[in-house]
Legacy VTK file of the C-alpha trace (Angstrom):
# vtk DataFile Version 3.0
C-alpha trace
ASCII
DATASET POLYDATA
POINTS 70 float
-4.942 28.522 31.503
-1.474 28.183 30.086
-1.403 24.614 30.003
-4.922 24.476 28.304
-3.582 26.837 25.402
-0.026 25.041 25.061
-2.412 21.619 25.070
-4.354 23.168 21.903
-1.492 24.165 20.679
-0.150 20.479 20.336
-3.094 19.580 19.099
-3.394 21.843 16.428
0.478 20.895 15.492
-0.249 17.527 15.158
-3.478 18.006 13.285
-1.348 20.011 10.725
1.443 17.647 10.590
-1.171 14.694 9.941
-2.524 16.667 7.043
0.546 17.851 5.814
1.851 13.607 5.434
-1.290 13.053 3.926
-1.018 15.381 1.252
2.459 14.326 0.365
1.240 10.729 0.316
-2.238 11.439 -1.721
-0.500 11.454 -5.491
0.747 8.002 -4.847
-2.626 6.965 -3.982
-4.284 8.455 -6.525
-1.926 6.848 -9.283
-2.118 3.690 -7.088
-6.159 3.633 -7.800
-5.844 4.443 -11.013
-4.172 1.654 -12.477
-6.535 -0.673 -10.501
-9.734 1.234 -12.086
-8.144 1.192 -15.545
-8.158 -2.862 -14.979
-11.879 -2.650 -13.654
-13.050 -0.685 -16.955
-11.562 -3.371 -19.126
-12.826 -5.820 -17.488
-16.254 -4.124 -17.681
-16.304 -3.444 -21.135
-15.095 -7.564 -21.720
-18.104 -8.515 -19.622
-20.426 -6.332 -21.523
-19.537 -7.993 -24.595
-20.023 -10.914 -23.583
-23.844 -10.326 -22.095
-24.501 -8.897 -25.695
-23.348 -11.524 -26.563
-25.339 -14.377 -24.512
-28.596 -11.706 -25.047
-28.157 -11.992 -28.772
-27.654 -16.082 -28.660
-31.032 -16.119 -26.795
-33.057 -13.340 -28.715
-32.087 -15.754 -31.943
-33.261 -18.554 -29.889
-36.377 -17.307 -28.704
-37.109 -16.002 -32.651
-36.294 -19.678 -33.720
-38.554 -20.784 -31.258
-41.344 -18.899 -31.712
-40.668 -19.265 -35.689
-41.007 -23.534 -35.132
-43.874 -22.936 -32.919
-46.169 -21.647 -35.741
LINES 1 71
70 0 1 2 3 4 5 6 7 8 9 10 11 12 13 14 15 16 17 18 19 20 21 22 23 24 25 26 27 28 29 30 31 32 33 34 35 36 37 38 39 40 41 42 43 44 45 46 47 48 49 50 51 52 53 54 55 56 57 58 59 60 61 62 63 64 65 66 67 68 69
């Protein structure tokens, strides 16, 4: 029975000293994702002008279109 609770023990040690790394390592990965996401919204907000763009070039298209069609 001794070596059952000394074997939880451990266990629970370990478990603690896992979290405990992992806690001291999460700000880094939080600022580490950050920067990367900061990239991704730019680029998302570049690529959205540019449908509005290509939407805009073909709605003017279409209206041509239909205008030459009459």
């Amino acid at each position: 029975m001794h070596e059952l609770i000394g074997s939880i023990g451990i266990v629970w040690f370990l478990f603690g000293l896992v979290v405990v790394v992992l806690w001291a390592l999460l700000p880094f990965a939080v600022f580490g994702v950050k920067n990367r996401l900061d990239r991704l919204i730019s680029e998302n907000k570049r690529t959205n002008k540019q449908l509005a763009s290509i939407l805009e070039a073909i709605t003017h298209q279409a209206e041509r279109d239909s205008g030459s069609a009459e």
